[in-house]
C-alpha positions in Angstrom: -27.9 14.4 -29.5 -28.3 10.9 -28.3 -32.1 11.3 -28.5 -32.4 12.3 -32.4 -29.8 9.4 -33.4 -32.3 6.8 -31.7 -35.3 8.5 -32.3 -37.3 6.7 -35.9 -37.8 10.8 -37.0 -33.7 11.7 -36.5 -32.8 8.5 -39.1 -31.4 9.5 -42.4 -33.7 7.5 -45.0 -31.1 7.7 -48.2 -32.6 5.4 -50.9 -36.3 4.9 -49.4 -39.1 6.9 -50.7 -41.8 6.6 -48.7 -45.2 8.8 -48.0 -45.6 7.9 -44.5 -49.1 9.8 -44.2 -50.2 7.8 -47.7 -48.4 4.1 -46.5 -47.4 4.6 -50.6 -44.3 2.9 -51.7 -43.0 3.2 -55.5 -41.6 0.4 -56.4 -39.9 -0.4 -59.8 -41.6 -3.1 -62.1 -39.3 -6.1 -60.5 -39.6 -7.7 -65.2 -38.1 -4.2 -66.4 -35.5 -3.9 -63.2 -34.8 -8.1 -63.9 -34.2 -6.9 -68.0 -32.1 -3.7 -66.7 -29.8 -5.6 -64.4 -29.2 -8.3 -67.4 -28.4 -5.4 -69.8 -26.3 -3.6 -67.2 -24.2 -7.2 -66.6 -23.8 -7.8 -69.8 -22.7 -4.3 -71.3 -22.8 -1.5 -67.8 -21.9 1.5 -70.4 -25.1 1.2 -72.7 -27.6 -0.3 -70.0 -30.3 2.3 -69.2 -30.7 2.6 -65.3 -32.3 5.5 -64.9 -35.2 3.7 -64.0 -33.1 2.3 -61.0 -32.5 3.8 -57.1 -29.1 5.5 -57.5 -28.2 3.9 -54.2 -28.6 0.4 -56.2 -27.4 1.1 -59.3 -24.1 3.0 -57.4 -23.7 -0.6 -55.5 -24.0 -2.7 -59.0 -21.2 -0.5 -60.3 -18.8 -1.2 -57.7 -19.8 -4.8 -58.0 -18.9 -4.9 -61.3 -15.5 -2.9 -61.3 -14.5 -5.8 -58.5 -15.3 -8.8 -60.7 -18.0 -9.8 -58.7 -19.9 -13.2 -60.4 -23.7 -12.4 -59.9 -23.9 -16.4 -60.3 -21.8 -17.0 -57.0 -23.4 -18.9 -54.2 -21.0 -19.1 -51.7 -20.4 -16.0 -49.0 -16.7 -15.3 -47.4 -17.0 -16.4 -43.8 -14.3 -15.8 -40.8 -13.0 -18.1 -38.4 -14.7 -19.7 -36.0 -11.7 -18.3 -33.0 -12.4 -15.0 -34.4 -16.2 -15.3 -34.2 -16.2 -16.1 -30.9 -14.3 -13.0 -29.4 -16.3 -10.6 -31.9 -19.4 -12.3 -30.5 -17.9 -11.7 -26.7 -17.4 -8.3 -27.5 -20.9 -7.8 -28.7 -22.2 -9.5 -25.7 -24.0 -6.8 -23.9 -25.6 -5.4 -27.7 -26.5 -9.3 -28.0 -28.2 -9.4 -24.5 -30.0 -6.1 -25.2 -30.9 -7.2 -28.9 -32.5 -10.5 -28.8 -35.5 -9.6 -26.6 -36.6 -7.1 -29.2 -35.5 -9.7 -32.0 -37.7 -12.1 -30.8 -40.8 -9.5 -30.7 -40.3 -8.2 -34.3 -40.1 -12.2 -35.4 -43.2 -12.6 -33.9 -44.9 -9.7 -35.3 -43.7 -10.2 -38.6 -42.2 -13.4 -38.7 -43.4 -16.6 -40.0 -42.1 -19.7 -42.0 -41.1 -17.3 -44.9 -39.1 -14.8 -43.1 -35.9 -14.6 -40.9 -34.0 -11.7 -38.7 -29.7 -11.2 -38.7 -27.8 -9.5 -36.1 -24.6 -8.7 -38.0 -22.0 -6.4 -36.6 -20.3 -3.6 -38.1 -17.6 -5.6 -39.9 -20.9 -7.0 -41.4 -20.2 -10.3 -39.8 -23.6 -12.4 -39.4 -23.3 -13.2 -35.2 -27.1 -14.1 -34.3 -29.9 -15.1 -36.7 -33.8 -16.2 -35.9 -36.1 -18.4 -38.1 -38.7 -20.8 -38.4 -36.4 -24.3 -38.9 -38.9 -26.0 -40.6 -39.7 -23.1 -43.0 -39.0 -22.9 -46.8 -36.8 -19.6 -46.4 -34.2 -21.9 -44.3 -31.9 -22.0 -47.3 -31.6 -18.9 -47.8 -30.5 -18.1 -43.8 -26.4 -17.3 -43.8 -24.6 -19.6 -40.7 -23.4 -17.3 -38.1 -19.4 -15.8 -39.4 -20.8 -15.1 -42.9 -19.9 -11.8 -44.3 -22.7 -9.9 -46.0 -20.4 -7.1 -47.1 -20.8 -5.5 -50.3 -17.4 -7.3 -51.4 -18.6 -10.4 -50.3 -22.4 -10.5 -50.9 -22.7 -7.8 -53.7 -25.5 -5.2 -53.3 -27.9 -6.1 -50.1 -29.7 -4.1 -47.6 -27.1 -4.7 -44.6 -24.1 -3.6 -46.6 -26.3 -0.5 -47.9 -27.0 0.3 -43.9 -23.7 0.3 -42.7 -22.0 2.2 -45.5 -24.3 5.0 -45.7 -25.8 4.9 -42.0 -29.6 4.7 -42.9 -32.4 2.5 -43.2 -32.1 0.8 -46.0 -33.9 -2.2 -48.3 -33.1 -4.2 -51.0 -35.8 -6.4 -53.1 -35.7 -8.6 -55.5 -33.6 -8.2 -58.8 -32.0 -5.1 -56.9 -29.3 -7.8 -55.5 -26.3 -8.1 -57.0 -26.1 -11.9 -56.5 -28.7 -14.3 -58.5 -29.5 -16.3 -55.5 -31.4 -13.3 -53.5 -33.5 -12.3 -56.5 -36.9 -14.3 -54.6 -36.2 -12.4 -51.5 -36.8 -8.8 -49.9 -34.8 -7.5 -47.1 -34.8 -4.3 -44.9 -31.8 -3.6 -42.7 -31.2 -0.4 -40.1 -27.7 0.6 -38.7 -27.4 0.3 -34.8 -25.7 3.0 -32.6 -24.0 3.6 -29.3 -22.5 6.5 -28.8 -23.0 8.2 -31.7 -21.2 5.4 -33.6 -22.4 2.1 -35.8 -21.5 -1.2 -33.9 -23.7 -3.5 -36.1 -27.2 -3.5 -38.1 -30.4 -5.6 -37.8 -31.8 -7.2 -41.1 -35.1 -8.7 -41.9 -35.4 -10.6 -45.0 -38.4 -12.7 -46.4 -39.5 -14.1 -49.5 -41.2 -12.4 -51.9 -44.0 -14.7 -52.6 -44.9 -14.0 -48.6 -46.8 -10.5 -50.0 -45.8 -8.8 -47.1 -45.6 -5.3 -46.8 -42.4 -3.9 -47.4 -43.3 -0.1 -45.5 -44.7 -1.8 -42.2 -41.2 -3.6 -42.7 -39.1 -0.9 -43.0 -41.4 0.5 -39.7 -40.9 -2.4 -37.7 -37.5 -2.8 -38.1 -36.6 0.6 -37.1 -38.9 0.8 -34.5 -36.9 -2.2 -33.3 -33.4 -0.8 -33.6 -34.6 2.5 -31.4 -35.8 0.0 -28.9 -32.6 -2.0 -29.0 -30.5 1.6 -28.6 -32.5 2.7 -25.5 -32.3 -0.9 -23.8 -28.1 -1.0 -24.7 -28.7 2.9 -23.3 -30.1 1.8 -20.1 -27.8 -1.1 -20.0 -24.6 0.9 -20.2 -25.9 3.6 -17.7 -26.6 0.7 -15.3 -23.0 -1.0 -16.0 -21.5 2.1 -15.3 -23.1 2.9 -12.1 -22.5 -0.8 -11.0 -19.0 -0.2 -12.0 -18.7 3.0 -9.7 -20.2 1.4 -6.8 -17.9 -1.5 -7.6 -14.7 0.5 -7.4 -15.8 2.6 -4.9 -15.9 -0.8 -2.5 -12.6 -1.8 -3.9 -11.1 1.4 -2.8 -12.4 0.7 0.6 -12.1 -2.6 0.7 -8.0 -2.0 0.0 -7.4 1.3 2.6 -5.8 0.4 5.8 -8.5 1.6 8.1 -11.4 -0.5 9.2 -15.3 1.7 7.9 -18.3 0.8 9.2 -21.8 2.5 8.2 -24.7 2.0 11.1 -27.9 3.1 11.6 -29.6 4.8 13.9 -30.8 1.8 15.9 -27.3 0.0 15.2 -28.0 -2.0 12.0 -24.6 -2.3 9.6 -25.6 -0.8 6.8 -22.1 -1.3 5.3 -18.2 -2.9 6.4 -15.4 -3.2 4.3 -12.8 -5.6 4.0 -10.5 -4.1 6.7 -12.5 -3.5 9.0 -14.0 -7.4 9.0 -9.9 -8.2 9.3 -9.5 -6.4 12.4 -12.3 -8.3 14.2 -11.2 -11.6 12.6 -14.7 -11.8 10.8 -15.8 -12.8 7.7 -19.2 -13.4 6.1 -21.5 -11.0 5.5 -22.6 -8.3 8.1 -25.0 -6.4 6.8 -28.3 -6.4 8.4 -26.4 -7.2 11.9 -25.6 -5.6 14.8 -22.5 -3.3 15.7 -22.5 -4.5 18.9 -22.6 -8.0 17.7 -19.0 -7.2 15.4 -17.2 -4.9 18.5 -17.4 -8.0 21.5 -16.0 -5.4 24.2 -16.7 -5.0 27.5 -19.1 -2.5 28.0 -21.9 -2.6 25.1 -20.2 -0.6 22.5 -23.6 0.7 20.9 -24.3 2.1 24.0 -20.3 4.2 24.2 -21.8 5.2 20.3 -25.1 6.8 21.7 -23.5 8.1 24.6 -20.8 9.4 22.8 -21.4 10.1 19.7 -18.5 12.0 18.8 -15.2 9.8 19.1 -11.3 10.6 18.6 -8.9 7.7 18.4 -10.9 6.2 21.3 -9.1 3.0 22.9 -11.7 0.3 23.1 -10.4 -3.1 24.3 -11.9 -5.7 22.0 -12.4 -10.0 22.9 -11.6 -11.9 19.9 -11.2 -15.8 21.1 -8.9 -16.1 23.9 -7.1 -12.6 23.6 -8.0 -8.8 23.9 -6.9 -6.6 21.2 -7.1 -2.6 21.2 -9.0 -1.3 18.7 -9.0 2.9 17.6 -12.2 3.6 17.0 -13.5 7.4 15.9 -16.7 8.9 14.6 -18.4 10.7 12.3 -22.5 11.7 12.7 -24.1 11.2 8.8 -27.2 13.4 8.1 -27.6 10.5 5.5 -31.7 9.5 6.2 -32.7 9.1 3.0 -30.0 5.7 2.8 -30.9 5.2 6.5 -27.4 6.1 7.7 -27.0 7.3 10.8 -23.0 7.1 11.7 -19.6 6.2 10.2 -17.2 4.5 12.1 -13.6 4.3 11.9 -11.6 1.9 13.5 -7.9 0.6 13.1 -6.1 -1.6 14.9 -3.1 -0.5 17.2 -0.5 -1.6 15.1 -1.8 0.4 12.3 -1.6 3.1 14.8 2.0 2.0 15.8 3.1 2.1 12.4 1.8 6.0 12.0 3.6 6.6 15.2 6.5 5.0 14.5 6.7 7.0 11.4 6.1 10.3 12.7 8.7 9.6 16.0 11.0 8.6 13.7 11.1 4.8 15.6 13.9 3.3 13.3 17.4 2.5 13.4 19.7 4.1 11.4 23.2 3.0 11.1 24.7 -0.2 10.4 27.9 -2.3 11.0 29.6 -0.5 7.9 28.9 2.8 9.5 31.2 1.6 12.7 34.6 2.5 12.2 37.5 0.7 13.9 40.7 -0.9 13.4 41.2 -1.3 17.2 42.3 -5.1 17.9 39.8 -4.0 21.2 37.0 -3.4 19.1 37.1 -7.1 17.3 36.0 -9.1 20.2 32.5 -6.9 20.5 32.0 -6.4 16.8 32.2 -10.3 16.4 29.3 -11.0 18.9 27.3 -8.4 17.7 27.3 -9.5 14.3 26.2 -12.9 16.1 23.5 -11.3 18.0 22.0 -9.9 15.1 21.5 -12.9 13.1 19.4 -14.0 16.8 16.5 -13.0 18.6 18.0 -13.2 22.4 17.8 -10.6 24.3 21.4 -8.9 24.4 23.3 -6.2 27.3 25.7 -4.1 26.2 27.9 -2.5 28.6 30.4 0.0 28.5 31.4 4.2 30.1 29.1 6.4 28.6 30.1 7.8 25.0 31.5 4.7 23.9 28.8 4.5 21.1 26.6 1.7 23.0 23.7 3.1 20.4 25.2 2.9 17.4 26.1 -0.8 18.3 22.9 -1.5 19.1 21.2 -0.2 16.1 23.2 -2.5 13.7 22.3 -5.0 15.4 18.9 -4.5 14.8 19.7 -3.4 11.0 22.0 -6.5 11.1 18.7 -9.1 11.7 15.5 -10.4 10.4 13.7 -7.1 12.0 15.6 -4.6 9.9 12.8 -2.4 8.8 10.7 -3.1 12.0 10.2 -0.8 14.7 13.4 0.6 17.0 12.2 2.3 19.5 14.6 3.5 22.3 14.5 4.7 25.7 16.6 6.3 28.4 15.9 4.8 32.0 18.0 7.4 33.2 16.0 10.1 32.2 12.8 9.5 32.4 11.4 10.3 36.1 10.6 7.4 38.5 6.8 8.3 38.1 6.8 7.9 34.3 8.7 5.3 33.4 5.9 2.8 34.2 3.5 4.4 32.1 6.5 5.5 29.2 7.6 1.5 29.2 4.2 0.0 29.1 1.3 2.6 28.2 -1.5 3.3 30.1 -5.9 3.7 29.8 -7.5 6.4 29.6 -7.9 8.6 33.2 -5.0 6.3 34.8 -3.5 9.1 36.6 -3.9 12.4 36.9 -2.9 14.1 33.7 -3.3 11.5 31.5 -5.1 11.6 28.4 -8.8 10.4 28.2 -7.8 8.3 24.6 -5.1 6.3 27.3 -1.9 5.8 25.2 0.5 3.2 24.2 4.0 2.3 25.8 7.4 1.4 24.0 6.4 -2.0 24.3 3.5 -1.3 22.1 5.4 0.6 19.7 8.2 -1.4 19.6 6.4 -4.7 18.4 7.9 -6.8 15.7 10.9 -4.9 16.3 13.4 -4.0 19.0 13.7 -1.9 22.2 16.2 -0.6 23.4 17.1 0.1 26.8 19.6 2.5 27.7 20.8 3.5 31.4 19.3 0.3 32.3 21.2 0.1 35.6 19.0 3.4 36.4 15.3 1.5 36.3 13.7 1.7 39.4 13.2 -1.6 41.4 9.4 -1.8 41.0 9.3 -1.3 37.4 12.1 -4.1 36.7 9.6 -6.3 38.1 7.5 -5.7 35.5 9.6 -5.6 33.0 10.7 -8.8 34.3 7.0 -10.0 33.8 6.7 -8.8 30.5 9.9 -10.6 29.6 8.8 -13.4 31.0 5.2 -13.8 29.2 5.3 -11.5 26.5 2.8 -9.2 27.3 2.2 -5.9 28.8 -0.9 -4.8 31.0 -1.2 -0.9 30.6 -1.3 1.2 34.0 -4.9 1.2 35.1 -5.8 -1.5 32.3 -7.1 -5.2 33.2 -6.4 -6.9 29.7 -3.1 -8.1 28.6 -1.6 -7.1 25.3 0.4 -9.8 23.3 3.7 -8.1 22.2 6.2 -9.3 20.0 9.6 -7.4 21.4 13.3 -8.2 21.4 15.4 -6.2 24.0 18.5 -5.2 23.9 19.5 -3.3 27.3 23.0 -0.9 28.2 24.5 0.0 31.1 27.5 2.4 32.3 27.3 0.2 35.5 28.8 -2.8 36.9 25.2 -4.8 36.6 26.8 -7.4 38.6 28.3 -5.6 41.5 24.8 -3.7 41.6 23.1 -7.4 41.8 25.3 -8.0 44.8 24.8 -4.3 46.3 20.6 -5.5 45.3 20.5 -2.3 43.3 19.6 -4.6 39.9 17.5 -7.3 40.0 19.3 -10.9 39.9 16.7 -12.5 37.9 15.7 -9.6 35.9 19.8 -8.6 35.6 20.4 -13.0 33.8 17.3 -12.5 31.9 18.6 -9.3 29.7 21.8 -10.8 29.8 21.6 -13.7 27.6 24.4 -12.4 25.4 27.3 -9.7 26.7 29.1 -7.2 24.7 31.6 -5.3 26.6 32.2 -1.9 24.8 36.2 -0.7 25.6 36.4 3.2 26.2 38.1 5.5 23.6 41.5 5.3 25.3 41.8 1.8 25.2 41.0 2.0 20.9 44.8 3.2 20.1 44.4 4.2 16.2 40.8 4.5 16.2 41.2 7.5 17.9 43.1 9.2 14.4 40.3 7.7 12.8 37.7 8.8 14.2 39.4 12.2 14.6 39.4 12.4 10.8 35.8 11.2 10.4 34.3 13.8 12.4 36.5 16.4 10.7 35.1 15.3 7.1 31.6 15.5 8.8 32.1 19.0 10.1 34.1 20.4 7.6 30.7 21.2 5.5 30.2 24.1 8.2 33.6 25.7 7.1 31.5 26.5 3.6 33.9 23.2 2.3 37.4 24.9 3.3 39.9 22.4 3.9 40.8 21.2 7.6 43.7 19.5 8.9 44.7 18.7 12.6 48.1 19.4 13.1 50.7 16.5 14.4 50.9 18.5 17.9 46.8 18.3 18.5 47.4 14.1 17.5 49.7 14.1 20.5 47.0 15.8 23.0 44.4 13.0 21.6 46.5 9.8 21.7 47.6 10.6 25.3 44.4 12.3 26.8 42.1 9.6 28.8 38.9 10.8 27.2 36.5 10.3 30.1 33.6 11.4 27.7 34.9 8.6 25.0 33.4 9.0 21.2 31.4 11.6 22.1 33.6 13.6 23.5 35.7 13.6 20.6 33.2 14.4 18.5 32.2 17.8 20.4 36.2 18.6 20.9 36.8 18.2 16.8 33.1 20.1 16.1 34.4 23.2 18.3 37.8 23.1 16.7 36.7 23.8 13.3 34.6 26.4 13.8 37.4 28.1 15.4 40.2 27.4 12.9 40.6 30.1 10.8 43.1 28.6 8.4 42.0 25.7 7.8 44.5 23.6 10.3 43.2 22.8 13.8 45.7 23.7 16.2 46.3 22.8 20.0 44.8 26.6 21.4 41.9 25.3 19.5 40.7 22.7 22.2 38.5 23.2 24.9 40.1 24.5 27.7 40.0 21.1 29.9 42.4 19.6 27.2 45.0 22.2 26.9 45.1 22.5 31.2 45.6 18.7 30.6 48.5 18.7 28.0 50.3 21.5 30.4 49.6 19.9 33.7 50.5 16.6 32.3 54.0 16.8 30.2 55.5 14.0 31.8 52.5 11.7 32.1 51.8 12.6 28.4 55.6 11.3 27.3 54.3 8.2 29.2 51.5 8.2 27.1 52.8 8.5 24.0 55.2 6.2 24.4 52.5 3.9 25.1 53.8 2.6 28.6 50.8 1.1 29.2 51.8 -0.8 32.4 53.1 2.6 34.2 49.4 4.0 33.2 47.6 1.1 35.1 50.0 1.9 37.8 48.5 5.5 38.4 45.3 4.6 37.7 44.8 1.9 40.4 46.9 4.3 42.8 44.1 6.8 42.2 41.4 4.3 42.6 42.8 3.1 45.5 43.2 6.4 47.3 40.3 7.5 46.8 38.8 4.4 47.9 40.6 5.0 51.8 39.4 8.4 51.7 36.1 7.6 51.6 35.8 3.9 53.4 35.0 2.3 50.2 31.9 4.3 49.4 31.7 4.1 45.8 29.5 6.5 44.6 31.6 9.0 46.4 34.4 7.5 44.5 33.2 7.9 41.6 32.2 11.9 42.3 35.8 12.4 43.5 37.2 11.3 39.9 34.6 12.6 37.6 33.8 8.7 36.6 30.7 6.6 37.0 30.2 3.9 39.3 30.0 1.3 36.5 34.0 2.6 35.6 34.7 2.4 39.3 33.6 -1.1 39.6 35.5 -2.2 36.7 38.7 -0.7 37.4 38.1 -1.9 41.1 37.3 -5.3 39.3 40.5 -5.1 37.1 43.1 -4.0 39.8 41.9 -6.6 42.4 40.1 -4.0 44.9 37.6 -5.2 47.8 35.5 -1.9 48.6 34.4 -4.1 51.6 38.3 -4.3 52.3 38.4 -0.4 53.2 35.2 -0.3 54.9 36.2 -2.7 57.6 39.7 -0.6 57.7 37.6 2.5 59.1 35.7 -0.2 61.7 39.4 -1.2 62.8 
């Protein structure tokens, strides 16, 4: 389709009667068509204009309905803002036109004759002619309109309206001042559409031939429409490979194209980031970019195939690890042998952040207290999380030592960061090493050839958290100690040190300090995590929080009981304000979860606790009148009567002490701490 619109055989020739085989134009007498246009001025109804084009004598009646003076010299013309942004948005037609304008001058041109480029408003943009010629008066100044309203009947207003080759000569214009010249004008296309027309005009005393005009100028236009045809193919394969390298310029992983011997063929934008380059880098080396310390061209041959492969990488004064994978390219014909992928490990981090769910989720507002007890610890915590210190919580296990610490984090400047947690207590004394701080690849046996990252790692910009610290075995505090000290972690089996931005926050169940003096903790390790203390108080010691947390997990739970109502009865209050809830929060939690499933009216009574509870209340009648009475003094009586027992019985061994009465040794040291007790006391008793 394209092809017969630009081709000179698919032009419509409305108005032009020409034998191309003969070269025989008829023209009309230019004294009878002067006489005819006079007669047809003066009085259009009785003037005879048979004898004239129907194209022409169509235009003069349209000029003449619209009042047009033949005597008028001046042309409408635009402003001179508004030329300037229709000649920027015929720019590229411009470019592609004035090559060919310049050959059809100078095959036809000469002191007589001059070329338009007008556009499809019929706004005159370019023109071409000789300065010193005698035409030069007749040449429009770029903005002039050559419309058919503005210009009366001419060959550039006959072009664009009826989409052909057209020409106009002599007397045939509308307007007096064009009767000594001839022009030819031919509509140009892209797309199927007219965006402008190209005009030649001469005098008439030049005796040039007005069919090799009409030839040339067309042949001109089909050779302006296949350069604008080419140029707009060209634009919009430039544009593709343009936005294909902003695509990759803008992903978060580092590409790299090599060849076979090495050679970058292409890099994008992140991948120069990574290696703290800039510049160009095609033409260069791969192993040039990846500075690591084996030659990395060589790992590429040797291994061509690559998975998330850990590849320590020297940029200035610091290693970096770098995941690099690849991808073998049957691509010879562009000479590319190999893509690479790389991305830096705290892209990585950030993937596997997101897919262990590494955040923290609760907040201050999601703590819920009205326990005089609880003030104290809230108020530092708040303070701790407008700082960066490292902080130790401490307090018996269930006392919600997590939730704490997550608003903390949630409270700071790394909300949003990482949060990664870990429990020292559970993690075996072979692991924890390689869990805290990562390790390379073929470390140990079992571990992954790709090595792997530690919390450290994954926890940079943000915060870790250490739980059961009191449980971390004494090699490993050393290097935690180490890491604390310098801010970096060496993997297990790695040589390079890995810059890591991490604030701690550790808990304990234990008595940190009594384990310093027992040298089970770590003195300088133990003052280091302990920058700021928060002492968590157990469940017991939280008075009306206990209601309220009661009621809490009942609305949580209640969803389970397909949105029945659920009450706890006064009687089941009782059990909870006077039971010592050695599991604290969490204890609750599971006591009120198993209750509603097992009320069947919708009220949770007291033979709907766990057994441990109801053997409790029945055992306990007088000791729970104490309770609820709130004799607080009496309590701390039996309690330190217990603790003191237990600790004769068994010569002040603590951790058998603690067995005995179902507490840990952190409680046991604080109760000993609180009620004044020297274990060393009862261990020299058994010497005496």
């Amino acid at each position: 389709m394209l092809e017969a619109v630009c081709s000179p055989e698919g032009r419509k020739k409305n108005g032009v009667m020409i034998d191309m085989e003969n070269n025989i134009l008829r023209e009309n007498s230019s004294i009878s068509l002067d006489g005819t246009k006079h007669a047809f001025q003066e009085e259009p109804r009785s003037a005879e204009v048979s004898s004239v084009r129907e194209i022409v004598s169509a235009s003069w009646l349209r000029c003449r309905r619209n009042g047009m003076n033949p005597h008028t010299t001046m042309l409408q013309s635009i402003s001179s803002e508004i030329l300037a942004e229709k000649k920027k948005i015929f720019r590229e037609m411009t470019k592609a036109a004035l090559p060919h304008l310049h050959k059809l001058f100078k095959l036809f041109g000469n002191e007589k004759a001059f070329i338009l480029l007008v556009d499809a408003d019929s706004v005159v943009l370019e023109y071409l002619y000789a300065e010193n010629g005698s035409v030069a008066t007749y040449v429009p100044d770029a903005g002039d309109l050559f419309s058919e309203d503005s210009a009366g009947t001419n060959a550039i207003a006959l072009s664009l309206m009826t989409d052909s080759l057209s020409y106009v000569q002599g007397c045939e214009h509308w307007l007096e001042k064009y009767y000594d010249i001839m022009s030819v004008a031919a509509p140009l296309h892209v797309n199927d559409g007219v965006v402008g027309t190209i005009a030649l005009v001469w005098l008439k005393s030049a005796e040039q031939n007005l069919s090799l005009a009409l030839s040339l100028v067309e042949s001109t236009v089909y050779g302006i429409e296949r350069e604008s045809m080419i140029q707009n193919l060209l634009s919009a394969q430039t544009l593709v490979v343009t936005q294909q390298r902003m695509v990759l310029d803008f992903v978060d992983t580092g590409l790299i194209a090599i060849s076979k011997n090495g050679e970058i063929r292409q890099i994008n934008q992140q991948a120069l980031t990574i290696f703290h380059e800039k510049g160009i880098w095609e033409g260069r080396g791969i192993a040039e970019l990846v500075n690591s310390p084996g030659n990395f061209f060589d790992l590429l041959c040797n291994t061509p195939v690559l998975e998330e492969h850990d590849v320590p990488v020297h940029i200035g004064d610091i290693y970096i690890h770098v995941a690099f994978s690849t991808f073998i390219m049957k691509a010879n014909q562009v000479d590319i042998w190999m893509i690479i992928r790389c991305r830096e490990f705290r892209t990585v981090k950030k993937l596997m952040n997101k897919v262990s769910h590494n955040v923290a989720y609760y907040s201050f507002e999601d703590i819920i207290s009205e326990a005089d007890t609880m003030k104290e610890p809230l108020k530092l915590a708040k303070l701790a999380s407008k700082a960066t210190s490292n902080v130790l919580v401490t307090g018996e296990t269930g006392t919600g030592k997590e939730l704490l610490v997550q608003s903390i984090h949630n409270g700071g400047s790394r909300r949003g960061k990482p949060f990664v947690a870990i429990n020292c207590g559970v993690v075996s004394r072979e692991l924890i090493r390689s869990e805290l701080f990562g390790y390379e690849g073929g470390a140990f046996t079992g571990a992954k050839s790709t090595g792997s990252m530690g919390k450290f790692e994954l926890a940079d910009g943000g915060t870790l958290f250490l739980d059961e610290i009191g449980e971390m075995p004494a090699d490993v505090q050393a290097v935690l100690l180490r890491v604390l000290q310098t801010h970096q972690v060496t993997r297990v089996g790695g040589k390079y040190p890995i810059p890591v931005d991490v604030r701690v926050i550790a808990a304990t169940n234990r008595d940190l300090e009594q384990d310093v003096r027992d040298n089970f903790f770590r003195g300088d390790l133990y003052y280091r995590l302990n920058v700021l203390s928060i002492i968590l108080p157990p469940l017991r010691e939280r008075g009306k929080d206990i209601q309220l947390l009661a009621d809490f997990f009942v609305e949580k739970y209640v969803e389970e009981k397909d949105g029945i109502s659920i009450k706890i009865s006064p009687e089941v209050y009782d059990v909870f304000d006077g039971y010592p809830w050695p599991g604290n929060i969490r204890e609750l939690e599971n006591v009120i979860h198993r209750a509603i499933l097992l009320s069947e009216d919708g009220i949770v009574r007291r033979h709907h606790l766990p057994t441990n509870l109801q053997a409790w209340w029945n055992g306990n009648k007088e000791q729970k009148l104490i309770y609820c009475q709130a004799d607080l003094p009496k309590i701390d009586d039996m309690k330190a009567v217990l603790v003191r027992n237990a600790l004769k019985d068994f010569s002040g061994n603590v951790k058998k002490v603690a067995s005995y009465l179902n507490l840990s040794r952190g409680t046991v040291y604080n109760m000993m701490k609180k009620y004044g007790f020297d274990g060393d006391t009862y261990r020299d008793m058994t010497r005496k």
